[in-house]
ZAKOL-950245 format. One record per residue (C-alpha): residue number from 0; chain; x, y, z. Coordinates in nm, 4 decimals. Layout:
<sites>
<site NUM,"A",<X,Y,Z>> ...
</sites>
This chain:
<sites>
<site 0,"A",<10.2311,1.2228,19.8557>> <site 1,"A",<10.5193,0.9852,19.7357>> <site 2,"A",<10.7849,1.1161,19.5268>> <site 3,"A",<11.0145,0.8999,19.2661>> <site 4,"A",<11.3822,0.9083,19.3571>> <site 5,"A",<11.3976,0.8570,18.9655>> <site 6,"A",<11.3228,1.2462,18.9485>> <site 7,"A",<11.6112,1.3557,19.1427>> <site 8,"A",<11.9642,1.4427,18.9861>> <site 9,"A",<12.1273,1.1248,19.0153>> <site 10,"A",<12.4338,1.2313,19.2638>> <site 11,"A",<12.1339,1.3497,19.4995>> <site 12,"A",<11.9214,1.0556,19.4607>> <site 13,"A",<12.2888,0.7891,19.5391>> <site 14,"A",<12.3562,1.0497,19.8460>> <site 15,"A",<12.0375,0.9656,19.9897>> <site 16,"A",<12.0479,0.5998,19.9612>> <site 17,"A",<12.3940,0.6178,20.0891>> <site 18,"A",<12.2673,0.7808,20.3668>> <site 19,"A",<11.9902,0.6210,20.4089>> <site 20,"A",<12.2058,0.2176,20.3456>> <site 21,"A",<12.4826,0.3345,20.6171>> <site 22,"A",<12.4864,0.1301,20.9558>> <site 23,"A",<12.2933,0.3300,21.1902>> <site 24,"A",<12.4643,0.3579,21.5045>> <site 25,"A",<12.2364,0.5183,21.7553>> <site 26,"A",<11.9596,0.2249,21.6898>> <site 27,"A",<11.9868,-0.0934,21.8498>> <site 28,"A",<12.2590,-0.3527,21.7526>> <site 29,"A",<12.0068,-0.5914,21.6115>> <site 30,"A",<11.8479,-0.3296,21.4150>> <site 31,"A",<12.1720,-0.1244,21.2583>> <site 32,"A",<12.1535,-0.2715,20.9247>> <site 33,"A",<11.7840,-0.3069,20.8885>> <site 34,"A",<11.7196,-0.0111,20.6242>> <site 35,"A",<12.0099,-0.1448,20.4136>> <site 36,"A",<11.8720,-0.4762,20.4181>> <site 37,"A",<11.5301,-0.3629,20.3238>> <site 38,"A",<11.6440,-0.1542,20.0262>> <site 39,"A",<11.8701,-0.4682,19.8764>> <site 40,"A",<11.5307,-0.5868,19.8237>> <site 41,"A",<11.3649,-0.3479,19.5740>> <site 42,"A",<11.5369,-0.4377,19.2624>> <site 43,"A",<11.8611,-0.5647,19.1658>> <site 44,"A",<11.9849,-0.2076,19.0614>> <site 45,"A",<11.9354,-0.0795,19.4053>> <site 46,"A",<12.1240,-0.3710,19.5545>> <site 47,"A",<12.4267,-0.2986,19.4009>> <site 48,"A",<12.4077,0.0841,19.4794>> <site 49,"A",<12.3548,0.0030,19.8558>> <site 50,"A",<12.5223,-0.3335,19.9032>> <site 51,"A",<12.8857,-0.1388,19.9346>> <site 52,"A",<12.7382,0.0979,20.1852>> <site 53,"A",<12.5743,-0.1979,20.4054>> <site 54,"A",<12.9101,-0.3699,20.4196>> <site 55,"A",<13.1789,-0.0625,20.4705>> <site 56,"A",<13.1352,-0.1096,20.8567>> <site 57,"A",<13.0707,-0.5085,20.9400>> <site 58,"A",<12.9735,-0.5865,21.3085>> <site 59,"A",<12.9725,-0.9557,21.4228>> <site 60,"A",<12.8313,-0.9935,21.7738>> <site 61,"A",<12.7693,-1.3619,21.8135>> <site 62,"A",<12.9632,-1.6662,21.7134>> <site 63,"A",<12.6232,-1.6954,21.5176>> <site 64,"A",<12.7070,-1.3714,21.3301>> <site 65,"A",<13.0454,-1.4461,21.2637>> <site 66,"A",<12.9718,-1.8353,21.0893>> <site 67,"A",<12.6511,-1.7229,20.8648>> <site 68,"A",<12.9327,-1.3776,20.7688>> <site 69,"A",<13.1652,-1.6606,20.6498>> <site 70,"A",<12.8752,-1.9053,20.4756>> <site 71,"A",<12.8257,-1.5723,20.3191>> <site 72,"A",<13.1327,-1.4654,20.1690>> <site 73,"A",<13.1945,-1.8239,20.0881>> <site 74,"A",<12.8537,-1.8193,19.8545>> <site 75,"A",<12.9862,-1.4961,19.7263>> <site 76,"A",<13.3320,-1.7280,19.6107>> <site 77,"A",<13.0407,-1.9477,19.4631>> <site 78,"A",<12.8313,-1.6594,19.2747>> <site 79,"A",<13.1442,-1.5345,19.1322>> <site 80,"A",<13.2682,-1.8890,18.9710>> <site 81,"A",<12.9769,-1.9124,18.7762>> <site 82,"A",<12.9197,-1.5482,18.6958>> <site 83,"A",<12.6018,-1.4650,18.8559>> <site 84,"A",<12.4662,-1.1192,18.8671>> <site 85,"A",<12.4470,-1.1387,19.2451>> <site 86,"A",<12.8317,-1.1725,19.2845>> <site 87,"A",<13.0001,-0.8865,19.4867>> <site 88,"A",<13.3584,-0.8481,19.5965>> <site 89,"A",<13.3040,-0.8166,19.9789>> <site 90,"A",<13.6982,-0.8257,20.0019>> <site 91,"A",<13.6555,-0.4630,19.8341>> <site 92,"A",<13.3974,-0.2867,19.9831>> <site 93,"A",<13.4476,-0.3964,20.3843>> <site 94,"A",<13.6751,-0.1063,20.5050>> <site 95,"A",<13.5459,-0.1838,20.9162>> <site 96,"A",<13.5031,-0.5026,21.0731>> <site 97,"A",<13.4461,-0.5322,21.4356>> <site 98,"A",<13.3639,-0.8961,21.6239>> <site 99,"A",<13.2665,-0.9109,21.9766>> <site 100,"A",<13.2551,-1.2889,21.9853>> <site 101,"A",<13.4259,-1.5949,21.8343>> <site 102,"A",<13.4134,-1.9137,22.0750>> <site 103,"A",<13.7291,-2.1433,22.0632>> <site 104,"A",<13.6421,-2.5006,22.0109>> <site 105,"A",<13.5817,-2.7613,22.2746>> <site 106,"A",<13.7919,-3.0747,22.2804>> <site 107,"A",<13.4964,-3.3260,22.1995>> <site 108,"A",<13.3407,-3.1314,21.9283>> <site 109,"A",<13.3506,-3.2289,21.5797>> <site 110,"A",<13.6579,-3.2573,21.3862>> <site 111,"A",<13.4512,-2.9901,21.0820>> <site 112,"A",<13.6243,-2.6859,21.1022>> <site 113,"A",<13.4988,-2.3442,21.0174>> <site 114,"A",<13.6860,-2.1944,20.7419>> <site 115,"A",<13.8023,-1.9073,20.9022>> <site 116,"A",<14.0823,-1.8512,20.6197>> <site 117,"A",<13.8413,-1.7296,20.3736>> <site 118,"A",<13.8450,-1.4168,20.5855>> <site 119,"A",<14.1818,-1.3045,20.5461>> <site 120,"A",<14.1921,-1.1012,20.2544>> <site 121,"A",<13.8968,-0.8830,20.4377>> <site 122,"A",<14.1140,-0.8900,20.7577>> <site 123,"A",<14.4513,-0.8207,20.5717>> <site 124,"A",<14.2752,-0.4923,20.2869>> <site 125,"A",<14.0731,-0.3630,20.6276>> <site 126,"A",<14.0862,-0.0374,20.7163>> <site 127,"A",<14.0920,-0.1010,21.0832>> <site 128,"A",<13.9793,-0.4135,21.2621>> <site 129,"A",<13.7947,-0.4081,21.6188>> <site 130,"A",<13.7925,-0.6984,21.8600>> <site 131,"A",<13.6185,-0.7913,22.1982>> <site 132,"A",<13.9139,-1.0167,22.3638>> <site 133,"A",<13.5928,-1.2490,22.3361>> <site 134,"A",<13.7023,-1.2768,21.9975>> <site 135,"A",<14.0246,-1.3250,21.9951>> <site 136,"A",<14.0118,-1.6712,21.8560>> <site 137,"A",<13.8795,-1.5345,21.5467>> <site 138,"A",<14.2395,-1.3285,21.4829>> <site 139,"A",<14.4318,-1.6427,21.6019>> <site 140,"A",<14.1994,-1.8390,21.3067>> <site 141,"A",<14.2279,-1.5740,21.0529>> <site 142,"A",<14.6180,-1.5494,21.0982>> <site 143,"A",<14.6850,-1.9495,21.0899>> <site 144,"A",<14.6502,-2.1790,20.8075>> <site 145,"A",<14.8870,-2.0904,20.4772>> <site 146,"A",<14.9424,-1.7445,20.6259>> <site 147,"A",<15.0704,-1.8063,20.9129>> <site 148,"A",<15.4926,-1.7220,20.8462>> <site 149,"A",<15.4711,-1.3733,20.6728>> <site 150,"A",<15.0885,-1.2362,20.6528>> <site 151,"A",<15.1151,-1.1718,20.2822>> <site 152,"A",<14.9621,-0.8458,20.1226>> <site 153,"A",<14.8785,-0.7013,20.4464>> <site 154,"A",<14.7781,-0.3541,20.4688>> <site 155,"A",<14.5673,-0.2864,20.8061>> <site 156,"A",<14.7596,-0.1155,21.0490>> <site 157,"A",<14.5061,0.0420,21.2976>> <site 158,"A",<14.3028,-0.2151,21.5691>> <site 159,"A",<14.0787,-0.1757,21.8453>> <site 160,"A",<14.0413,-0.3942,22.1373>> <site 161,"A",<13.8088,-0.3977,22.4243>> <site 162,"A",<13.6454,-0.6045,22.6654>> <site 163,"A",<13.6212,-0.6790,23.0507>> <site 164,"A",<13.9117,-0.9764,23.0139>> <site 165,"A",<14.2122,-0.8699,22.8879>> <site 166,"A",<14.4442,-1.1674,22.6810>> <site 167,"A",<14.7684,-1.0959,22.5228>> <site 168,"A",<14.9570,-1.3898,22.4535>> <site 169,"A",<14.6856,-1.5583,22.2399>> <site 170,"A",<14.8231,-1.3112,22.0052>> <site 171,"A",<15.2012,-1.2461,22.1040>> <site 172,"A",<15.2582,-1.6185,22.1440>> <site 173,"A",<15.2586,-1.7102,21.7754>> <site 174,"A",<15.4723,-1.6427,21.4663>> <site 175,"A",<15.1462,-1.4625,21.3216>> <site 176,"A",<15.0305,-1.3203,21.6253>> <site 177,"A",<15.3685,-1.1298,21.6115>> <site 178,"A",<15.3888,-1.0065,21.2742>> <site 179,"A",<15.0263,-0.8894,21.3107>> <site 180,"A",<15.1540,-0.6629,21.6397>> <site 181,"A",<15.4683,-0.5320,21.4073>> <site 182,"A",<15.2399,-0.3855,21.1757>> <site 183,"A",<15.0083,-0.1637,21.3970>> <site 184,"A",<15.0607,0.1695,21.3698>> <site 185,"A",<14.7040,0.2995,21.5661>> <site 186,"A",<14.6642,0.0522,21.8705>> <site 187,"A",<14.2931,0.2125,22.1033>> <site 188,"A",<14.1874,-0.0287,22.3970>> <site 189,"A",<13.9185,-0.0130,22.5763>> <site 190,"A",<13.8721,-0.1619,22.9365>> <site 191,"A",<13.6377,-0.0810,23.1769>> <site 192,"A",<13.7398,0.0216,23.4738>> <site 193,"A",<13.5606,0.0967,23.7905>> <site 194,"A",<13.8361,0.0778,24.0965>> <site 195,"A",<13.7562,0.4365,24.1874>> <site 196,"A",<13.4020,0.2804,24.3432>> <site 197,"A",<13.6421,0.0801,24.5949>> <site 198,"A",<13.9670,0.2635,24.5878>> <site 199,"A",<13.9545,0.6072,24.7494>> <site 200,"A",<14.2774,0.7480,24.5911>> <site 201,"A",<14.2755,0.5198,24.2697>> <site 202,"A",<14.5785,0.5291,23.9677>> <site 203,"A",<14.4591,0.7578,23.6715>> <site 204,"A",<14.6417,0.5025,23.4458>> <site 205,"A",<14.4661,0.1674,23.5113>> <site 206,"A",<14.6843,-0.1379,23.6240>> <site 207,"A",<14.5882,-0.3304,23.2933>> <site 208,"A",<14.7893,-0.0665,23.0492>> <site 209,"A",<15.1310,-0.2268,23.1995>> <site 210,"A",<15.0288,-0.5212,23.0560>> <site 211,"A",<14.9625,-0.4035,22.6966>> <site 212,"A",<15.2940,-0.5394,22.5087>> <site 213,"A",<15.3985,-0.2257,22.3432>> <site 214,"A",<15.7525,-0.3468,22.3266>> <site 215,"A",<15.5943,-0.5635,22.0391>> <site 216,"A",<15.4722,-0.2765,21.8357>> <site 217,"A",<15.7857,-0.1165,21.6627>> <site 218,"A",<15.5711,0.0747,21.4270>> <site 219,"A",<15.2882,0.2162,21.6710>> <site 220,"A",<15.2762,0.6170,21.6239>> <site 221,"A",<14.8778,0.6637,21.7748>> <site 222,"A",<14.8196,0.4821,22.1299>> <site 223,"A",<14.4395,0.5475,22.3251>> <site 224,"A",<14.3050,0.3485,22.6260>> <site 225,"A",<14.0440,0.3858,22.8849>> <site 226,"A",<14.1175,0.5925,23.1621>> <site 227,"A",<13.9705,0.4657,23.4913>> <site 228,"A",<13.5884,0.4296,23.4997>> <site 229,"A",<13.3515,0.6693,23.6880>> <site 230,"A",<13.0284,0.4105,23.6768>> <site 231,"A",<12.8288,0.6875,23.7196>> <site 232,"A",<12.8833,0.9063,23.3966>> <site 233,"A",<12.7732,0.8773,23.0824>> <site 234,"A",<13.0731,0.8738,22.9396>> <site 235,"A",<13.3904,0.6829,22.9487>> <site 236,"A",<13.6810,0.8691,22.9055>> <site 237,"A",<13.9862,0.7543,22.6528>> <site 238,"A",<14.3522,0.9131,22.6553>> <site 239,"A",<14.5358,0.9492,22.3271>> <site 240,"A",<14.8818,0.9240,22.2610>> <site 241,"A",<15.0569,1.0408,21.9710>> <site 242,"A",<15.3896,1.0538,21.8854>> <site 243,"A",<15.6004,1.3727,21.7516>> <site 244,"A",<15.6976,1.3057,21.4110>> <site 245,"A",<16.0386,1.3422,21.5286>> <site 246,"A",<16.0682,1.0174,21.6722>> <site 247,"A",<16.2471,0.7405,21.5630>> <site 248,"A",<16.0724,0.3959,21.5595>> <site 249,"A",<16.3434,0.2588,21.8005>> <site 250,"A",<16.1434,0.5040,22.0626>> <site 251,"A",<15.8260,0.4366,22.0010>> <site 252,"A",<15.7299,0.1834,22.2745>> <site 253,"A",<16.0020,0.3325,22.5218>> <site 254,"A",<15.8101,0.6611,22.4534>> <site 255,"A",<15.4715,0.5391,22.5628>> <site 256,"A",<15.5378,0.3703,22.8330>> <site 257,"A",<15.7050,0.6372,23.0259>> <site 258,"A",<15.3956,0.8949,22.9000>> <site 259,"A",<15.1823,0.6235,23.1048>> <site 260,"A",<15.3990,0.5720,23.4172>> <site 261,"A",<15.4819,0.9565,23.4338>> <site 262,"A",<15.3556,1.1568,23.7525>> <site 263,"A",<15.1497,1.3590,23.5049>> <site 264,"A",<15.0235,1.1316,23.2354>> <site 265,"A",<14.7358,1.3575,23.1081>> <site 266,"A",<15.0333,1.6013,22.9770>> <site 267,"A",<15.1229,1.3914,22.6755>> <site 268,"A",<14.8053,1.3071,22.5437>> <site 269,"A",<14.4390,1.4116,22.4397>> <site 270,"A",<14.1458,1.3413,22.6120>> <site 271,"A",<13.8191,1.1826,22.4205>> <site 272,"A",<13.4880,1.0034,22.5574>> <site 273,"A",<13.3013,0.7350,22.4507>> <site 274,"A",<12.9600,0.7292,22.5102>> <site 275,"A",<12.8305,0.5400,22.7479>> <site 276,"A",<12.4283,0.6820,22.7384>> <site 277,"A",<12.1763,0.4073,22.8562>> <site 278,"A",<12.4285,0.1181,22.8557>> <site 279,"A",<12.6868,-0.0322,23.0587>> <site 280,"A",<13.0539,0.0012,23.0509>> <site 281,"A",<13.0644,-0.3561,23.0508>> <site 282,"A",<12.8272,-0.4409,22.8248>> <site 283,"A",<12.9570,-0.5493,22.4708>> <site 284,"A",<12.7057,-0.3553,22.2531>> <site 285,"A",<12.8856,0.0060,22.3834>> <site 286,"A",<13.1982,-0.1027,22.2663>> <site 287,"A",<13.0300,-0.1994,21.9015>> <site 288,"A",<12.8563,0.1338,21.8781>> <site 289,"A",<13.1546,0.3422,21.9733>> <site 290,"A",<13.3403,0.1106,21.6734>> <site 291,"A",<13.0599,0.1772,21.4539>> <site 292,"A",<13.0775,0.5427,21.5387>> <site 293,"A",<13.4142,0.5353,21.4300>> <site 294,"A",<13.5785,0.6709,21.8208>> <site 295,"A",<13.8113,0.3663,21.7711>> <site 296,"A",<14.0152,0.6062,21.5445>> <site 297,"A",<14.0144,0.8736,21.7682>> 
</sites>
């Protein structure tokens, strides 16, 4: 027996469609957004209710993903100019955007350029940002172009990055790239690491953390990585570190890295887990549902 959502009180009926539109994260990547989808499709009403719930968490996990997200907001742009009905200020509603993959161009390709500007304001009003180092061109993109000396109107302070391949100077070797580090307050990065399979009497504190440029990063006050890799748990385990609220900003970088290089480094921080159930800590779909989960913020 079917029952009309039209018969509920209507702050029960929008609960259950929010519910019901939010990106699932314990189905499969491809299939996350596939009850959200569906429902845009019964009426133009129920678009609008669900379309803000679809889009508060955006995961891009191809290159393919990431150019039919900007055709996208770029027929949005279009919708808008003339007025249509089917216009909708993505800019607004995307608080979460995570890619895992953005592939810099070759040298012989063609000389037509993906807009990757018309994601800034998204990038800029986010919430947080996630990143595979995969995907590092898009931030490199995103920052360039007419924004490139002073990141106007930016407001998102909190970013994740993970991946097997570690780059920093794509990002710290630009005037952009810089002034995007300056204004992270909530830096989590997650690297797999499995040297205790090898190494009998491995370093709690992976190698890779020395290389995280802190000293760029005035403003950080919340600081979690990986811890080293047991490939046979189900979960990976993270380390948080949070400054006192005592702390001047001059500090903040010197105060990290001697929490990391300490002889007892779990004694300054909190320990969290990401799951790792049925999927490897290599494999780029973990770190999307932990993002999705929201353990980024952790």
């Amino acid at each position: 027996m079917q029952f009309p959502l039209s018969r509920l009180p209507l702050e029960l009926a929008l609960e259950i469609l929010r519910l019901a539109a939010f990106p699932k994260a314990d189905h499969h990547h491809q299939q996350i957004y596939n009850t959200a989808c569906s429902l845009t499709l019964v009426s133009h009403a129920m678009r609008r209710i669900v379309m803000p719930h679809l889009l508060h968490t955006v995961i891009l996990s191809t290159q393919s993903h990431v150019n039919l997200f900007i055709r996208t907001v770029q027929q949005q742009k279009q919708l808008a100019d003339i007025g249509s009905s089917l216009a909708l200020n993505y800019y607004h509603h995307i608080h979460h955007l995570w890619s895992t993959q953005c592939l810099e161009p070759l040298v012989h390709e063609s000389t037509d350029r993906t807009n990757y500007n018309i994601l800034y304001p998204i990038f800029a009003g986010a919430e947080s940002i996630g990143l595979n180092f995969n995907s590092l061109h898009l931030l490199y993109e995103v920052l360039g172009g007419p924004y490139s000396d002073s990141l106007p109107h930016w407001q998102c302070q909190r970013v994740t990055f993970a991946g097997t391949s570690p780059r920093w100077n794509p990002i710290s070797s630009t005037t952009a790239g810089l002034s995007f580090l300056r204004q992270l307050t909530h830096l989590t990065v997650w690297i797999p690491d499995d040297t205790s399979a090898s190494d009998p009497s491995p370093r709690l504190i992976p190698d890779w953390v020395e290389k995280v440029p802190l000293e760029l990063m005035p403003n950080l006050i919340h600081f979690a990585f990986s811890l080293v890799y047991n490939p046979g748990s189900p979960m990976a385990t993270i380390l948080t570190y949070t400054l006192p609220t005592a702390a001047s900003s001059d500090q903040n970088t010197s105060i990290f890295r001697s929490w990391t290089i300490s002889a007892e480094p779990l004694s300054y921080g909190v320990i969290n887990h990401v799951k790792m159930t049925g999927i490897s800590a290599s494999s780029t779909q973990t770190w999307e549902m932990a993002y999705l989960r929201g353990e980024g913020d952790t």
